[in-house]
C-alpha positions in Angstrom: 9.8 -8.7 -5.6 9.3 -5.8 -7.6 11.4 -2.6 -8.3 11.3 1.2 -9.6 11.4 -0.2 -13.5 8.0 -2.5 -12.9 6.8 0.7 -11.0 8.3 3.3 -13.1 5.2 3.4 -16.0 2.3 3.9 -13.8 4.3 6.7 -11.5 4.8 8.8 -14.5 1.0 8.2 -15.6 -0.1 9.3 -11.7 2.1 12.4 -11.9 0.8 13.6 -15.6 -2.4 13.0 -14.5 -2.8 14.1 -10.9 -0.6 17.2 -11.1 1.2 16.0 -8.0 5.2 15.5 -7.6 5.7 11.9 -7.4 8.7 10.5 -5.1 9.1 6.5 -5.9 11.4 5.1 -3.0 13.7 2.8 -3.9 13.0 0.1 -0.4 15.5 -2.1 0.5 13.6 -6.0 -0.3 14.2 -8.8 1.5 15.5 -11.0 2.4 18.4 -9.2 1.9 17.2 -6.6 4.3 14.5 -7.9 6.7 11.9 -6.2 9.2 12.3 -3.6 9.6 14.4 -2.6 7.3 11.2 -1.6 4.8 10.3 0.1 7.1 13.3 2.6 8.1 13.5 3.4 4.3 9.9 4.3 4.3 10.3 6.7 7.3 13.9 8.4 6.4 11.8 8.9 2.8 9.1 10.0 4.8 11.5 12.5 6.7 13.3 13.6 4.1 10.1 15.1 2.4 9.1 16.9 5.3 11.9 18.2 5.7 14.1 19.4 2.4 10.6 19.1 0.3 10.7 23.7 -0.1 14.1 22.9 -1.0 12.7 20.7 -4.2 9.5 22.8 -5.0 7.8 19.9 -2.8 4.8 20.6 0.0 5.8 18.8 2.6 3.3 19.6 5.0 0.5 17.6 2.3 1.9 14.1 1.5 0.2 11.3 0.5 1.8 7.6 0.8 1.1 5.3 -2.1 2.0 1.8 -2.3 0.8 -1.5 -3.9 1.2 -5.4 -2.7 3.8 -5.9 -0.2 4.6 -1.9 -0.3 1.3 -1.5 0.9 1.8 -3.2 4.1 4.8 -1.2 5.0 3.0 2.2 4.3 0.1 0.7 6.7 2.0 0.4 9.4 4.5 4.0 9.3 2.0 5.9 11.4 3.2 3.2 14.1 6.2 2.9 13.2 8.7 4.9 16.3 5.9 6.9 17.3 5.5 9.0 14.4 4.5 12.4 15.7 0.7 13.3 13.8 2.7 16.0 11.6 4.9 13.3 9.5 2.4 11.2 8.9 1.2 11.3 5.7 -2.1 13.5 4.8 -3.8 10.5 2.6 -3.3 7.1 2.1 -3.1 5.4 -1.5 -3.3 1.6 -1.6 -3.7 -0.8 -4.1 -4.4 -4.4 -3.2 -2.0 -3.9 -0.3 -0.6 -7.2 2.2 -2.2 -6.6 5.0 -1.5 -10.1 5.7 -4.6 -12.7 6.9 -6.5 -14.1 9.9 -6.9 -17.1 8.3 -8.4 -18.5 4.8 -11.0 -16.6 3.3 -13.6 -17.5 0.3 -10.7 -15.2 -1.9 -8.0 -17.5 -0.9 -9.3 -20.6 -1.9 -11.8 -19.3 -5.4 -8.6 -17.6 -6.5 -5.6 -19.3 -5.2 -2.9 -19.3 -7.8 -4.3 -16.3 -9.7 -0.8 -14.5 -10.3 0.0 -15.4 -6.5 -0.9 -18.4 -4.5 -0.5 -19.3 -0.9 3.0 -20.4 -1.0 4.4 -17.6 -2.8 2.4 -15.7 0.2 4.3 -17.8 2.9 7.5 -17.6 1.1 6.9 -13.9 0.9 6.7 -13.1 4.5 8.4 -15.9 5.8 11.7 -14.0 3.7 10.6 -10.7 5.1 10.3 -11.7 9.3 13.6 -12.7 11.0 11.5 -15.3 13.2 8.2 -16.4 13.1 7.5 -14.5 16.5 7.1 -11.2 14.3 4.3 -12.6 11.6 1.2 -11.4 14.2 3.3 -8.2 14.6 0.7 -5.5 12.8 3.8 -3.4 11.3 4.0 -7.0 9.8 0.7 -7.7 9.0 -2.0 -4.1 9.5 -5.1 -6.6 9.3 -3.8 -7.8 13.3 -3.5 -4.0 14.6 -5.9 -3.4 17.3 -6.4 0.6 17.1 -6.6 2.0 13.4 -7.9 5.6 14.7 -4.7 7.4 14.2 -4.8 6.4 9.9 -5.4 8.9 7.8 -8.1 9.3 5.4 -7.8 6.0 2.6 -8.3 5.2 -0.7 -8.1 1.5 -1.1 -8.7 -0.6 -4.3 -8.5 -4.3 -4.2 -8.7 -6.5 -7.3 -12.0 -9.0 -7.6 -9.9 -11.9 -8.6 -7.1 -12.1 -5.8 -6.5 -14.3 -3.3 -6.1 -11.5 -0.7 -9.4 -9.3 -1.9 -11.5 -10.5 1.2 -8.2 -9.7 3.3 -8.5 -5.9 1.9 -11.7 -6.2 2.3 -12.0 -6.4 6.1 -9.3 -4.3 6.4 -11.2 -1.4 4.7 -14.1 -2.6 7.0 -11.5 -2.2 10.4 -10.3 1.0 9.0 -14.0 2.2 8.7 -15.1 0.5 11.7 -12.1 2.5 13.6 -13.7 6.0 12.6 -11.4 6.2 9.9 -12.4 8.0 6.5 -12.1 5.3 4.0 -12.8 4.8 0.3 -12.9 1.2 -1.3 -13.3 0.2 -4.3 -13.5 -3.6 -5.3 -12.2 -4.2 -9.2 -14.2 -7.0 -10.6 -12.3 -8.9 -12.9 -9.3 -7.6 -11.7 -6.0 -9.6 -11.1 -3.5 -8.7 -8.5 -0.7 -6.5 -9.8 -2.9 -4.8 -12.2 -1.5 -1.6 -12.0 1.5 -2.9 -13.7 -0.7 -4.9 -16.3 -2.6 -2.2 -18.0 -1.9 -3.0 -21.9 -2.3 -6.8 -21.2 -5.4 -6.7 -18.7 -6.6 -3.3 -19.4 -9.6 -3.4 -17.0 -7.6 -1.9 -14.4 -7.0 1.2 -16.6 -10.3 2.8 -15.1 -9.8 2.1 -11.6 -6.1 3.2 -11.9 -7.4 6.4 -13.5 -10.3 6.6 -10.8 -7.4 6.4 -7.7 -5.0 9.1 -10.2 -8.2 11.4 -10.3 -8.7 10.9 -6.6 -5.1 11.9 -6.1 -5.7 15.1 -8.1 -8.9 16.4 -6.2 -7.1 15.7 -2.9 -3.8 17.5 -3.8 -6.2 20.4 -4.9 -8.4 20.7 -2.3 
């Protein structure tokens, strides 16, 4: 679900605000193209910045991933993902509401089920994305089941008040921290899931989105 024209609006917005080059990737989706298919697009992107980035006027010694939803969980799980040697990983992590999958149901899941996603859609979701259900406790599949978060970089992770999955993000960012790792949350009261991409219609999320873009900024210029 989800493609470069539903992401296209609040890239441009991050770029004129932050002052950083911003890369969108175009990820294969499933269930055309299943784990780990994501994946493998994420690290050949990843790649490819680090090394051709001088050729484009790009750093590619400072990235920072961002991703939202179900492009969250990939970007979770790339420092994993074949052993990625310290100096590709990314510098900074941006998420947004991100699928880090579940342990179970949460007080989230059932006060807000069916708030723009609902626990079938969230079944459907990974069940399209796994080839068998022997990869859903995989944690390049779902981050919230990794069992060593140490080697993340610093994060900056927003979930939205009214989702389904905010108490999942929630004790991920408690893991992350828990696991030494430098980690800024931010909880958006009132806040649907996907509100990135609903700013005219549910402008609440127009300060947090401009908190994350201003947190961008001071991190590309420090």
């Amino acid at each position: 679900m989800g493609d470069l024209d539903l992401t296209d609006n609040f890239c441009r917005m991050a770029a004129q605000g932050s002052g950083c080059a911003v890369v969108p990737v175009d990820y294969r989706l499933a269930p055309e193209c299943k784990f780990p298919g994501p994946l493998e697009d994420g690290y050949a992107a990843l790649n490819w910045i680090a090394d051709t980035g001088d050729e484009h006027g790009l750093d590619g010694s400072r990235i920072a991933l961002a991703g939202e939803s179900s492009g969250g969980r990939w970007h979770s799980g790339l420092p994993d993902w074949r052993g990625s040697a310290k100096d590709r990983m990314s510098k900074k992590y941006f998420l947004w509401y991100p699928g880090t999958g579940s342990l179970g149901e949460t007080k989230s899941s059932r006060l807000y089920e069916g708030y723009v996603i609902d626990t079938p859609l969230m079944r459907m979701s990974i069940m399209s994305y796994v080839n068998d259900q022997s990869e859903i406790p995989n944690s390049l599949v779902q981050p919230i089941r990794a069992t060593d978060l140490s080697e993340m970089p610093p994060v900056h992770l927003m979930s939205a008040g009214l989702d389904p999955r905010h108490d999942d993000n929630e004790l991920y960012a408690d893991m992350l921290a828990k696991a030494g790792v430098d980690i800024e949350y931010h909880s958006v009261d009132g806040a649907l899931h996907g509100f990135l991409f609903m700013l005219q219609d549910h402008p609440i999320g127009l300060s947090p989105a401009r908190r994350s873009i201003s947190a961008l900024g001071s991190w590309a210029g420090g």
